[in-house]
DRENPA-933468 format. One record per residue (C-alpha): x, y, z. Coordinates in steps of 0.5 Angstrom, whole numbers. Layout:
BEGIN
<r east="X" north="Y" up="Z"/>
...
//
This chain:
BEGIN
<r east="33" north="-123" up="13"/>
<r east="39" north="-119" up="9"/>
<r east="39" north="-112" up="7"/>
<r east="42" north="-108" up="1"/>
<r east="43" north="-101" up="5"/>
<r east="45" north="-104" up="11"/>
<r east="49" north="-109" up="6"/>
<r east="53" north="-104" up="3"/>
<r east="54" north="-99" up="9"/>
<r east="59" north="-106" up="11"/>
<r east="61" north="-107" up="5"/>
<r east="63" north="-99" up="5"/>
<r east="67" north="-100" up="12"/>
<r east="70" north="-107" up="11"/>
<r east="75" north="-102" up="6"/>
<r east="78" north="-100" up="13"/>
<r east="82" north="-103" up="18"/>
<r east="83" north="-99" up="24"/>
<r east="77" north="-96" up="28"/>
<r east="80" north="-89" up="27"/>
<r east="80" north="-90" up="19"/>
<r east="73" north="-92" up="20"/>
<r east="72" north="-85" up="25"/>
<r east="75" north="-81" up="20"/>
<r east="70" north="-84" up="14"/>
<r east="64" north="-83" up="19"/>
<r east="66" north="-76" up="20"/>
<r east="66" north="-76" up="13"/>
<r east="59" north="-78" up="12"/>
<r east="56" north="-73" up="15"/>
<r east="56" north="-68" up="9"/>
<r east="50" north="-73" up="7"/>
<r east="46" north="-72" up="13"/>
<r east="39" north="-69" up="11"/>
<r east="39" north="-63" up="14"/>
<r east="34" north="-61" up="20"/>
<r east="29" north="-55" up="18"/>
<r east="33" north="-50" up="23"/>
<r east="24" north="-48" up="26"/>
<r east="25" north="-56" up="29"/>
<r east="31" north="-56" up="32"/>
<r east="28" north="-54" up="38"/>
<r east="27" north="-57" up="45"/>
<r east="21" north="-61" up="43"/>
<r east="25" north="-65" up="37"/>
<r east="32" north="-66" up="41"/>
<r east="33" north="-74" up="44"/>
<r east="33" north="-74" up="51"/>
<r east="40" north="-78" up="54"/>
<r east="45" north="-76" up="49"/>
<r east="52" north="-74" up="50"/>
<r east="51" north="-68" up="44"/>
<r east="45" north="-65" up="42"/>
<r east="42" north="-68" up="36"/>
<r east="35" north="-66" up="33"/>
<r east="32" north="-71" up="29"/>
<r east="25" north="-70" up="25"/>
<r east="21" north="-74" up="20"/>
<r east="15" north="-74" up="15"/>
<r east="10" north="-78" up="12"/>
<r east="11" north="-78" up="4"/>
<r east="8" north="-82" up="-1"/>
<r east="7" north="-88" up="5"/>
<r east="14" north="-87" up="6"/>
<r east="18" north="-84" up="12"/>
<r east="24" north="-79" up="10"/>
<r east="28" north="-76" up="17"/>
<r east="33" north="-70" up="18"/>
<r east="37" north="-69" up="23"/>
<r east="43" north="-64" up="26"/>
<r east="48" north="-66" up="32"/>
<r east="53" north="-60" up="35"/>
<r east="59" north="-67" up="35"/>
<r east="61" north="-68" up="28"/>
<r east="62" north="-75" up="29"/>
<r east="54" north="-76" up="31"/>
<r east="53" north="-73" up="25"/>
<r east="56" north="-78" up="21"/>
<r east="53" north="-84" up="25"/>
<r east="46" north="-81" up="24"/>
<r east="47" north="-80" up="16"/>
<r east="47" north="-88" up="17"/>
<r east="42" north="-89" up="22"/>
<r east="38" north="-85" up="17"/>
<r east="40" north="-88" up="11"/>
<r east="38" north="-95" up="14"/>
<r east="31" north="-92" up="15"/>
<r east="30" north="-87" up="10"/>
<r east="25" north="-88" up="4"/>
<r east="21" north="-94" up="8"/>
<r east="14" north="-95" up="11"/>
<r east="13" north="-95" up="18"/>
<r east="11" north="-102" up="18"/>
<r east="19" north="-103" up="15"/>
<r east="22" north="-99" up="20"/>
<r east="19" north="-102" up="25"/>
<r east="21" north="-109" up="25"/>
<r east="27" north="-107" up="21"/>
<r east="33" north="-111" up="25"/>
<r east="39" north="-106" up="24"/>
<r east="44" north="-111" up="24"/>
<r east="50" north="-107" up="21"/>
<r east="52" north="-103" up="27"/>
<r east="54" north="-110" up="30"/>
<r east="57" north="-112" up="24"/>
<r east="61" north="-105" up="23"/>
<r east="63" north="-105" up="30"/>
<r east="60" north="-99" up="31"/>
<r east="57" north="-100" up="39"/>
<r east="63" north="-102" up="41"/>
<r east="68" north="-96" up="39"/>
<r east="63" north="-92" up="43"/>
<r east="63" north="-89" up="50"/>
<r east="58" north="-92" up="54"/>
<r east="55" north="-86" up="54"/>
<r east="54" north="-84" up="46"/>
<r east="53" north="-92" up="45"/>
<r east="46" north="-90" up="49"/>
<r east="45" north="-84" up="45"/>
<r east="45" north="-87" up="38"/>
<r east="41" north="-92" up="42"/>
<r east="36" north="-86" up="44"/>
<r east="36" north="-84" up="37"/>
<r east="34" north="-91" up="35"/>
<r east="28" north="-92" up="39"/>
<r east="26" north="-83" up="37"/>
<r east="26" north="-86" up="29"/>
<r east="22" north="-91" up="31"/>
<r east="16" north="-88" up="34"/>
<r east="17" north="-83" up="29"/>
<r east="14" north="-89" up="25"/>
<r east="10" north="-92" up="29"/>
<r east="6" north="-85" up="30"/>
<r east="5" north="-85" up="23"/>
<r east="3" north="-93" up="22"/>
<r east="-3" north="-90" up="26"/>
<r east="-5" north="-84" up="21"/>
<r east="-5" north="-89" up="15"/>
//
């Protein structure tokens, strides 16, 4: 099943042929990350196996999950802004069975160390659980 978010973000990078124009259009997506409440950049709200640290929280709105996050690596933050663009405003149910094929499709994993490409697997699994323990209050 094809996804209209996680179309445009494709389309959004096919405009570049290089890795490094796409670097660049990365770290300019991190002005669009929904800033983290500086009270929950803290330990507990830190993912665990990330080469920087990155911060990630969500809520419940409505039925629906919105995330915010922060990261000390400008390059993360651009990454996050699309992982959090890809999930936000869905149920939890949608998040979790939500196949994020656009990281493949940009070539996102592969552009990465080994070590970030864990990171934003990391924070993947961190969003998700988010919405599974949200799935259970509803």
């Amino acid at each position: 099943m094809t996804d209209i978010v996680q179309n445009e973000i494709i389309e959004e990078f096919s405009m570049f042929e290089d890795w490094l124009d796409k670097y660049d259009y990365l770290i300019s997506l991190s002005d669009s990350l929904p800033v983290i409440d500086a009270a929950h950049k803290t330990e507990q709200y830190i993912i665990e196996g990330c080469q920087s640290r990155v911060w990630v929280d969500a809520r419940l709105e409505d039925g629906k999950v919105y995330y915010s996050a922060d990261s000390d690596a400008i390059i993360v933050k651009g990454i996050l802004a699309l992982l959090i663009r890809a999930f936000q405003g869905r149920t939890p149910q949608e998040i979790v069975d939500l196949n994020l094929y656009f990281i493949e499709a940009i070539g996102l994993q592969e552009n990465l160390s080994p070590t970030r490409g864990n990171g934003v697997l990391a924070t993947i699994k961190q969003m998700r659980l988010f919405a599974l323990a949200f799935s259970t209050k509803m």
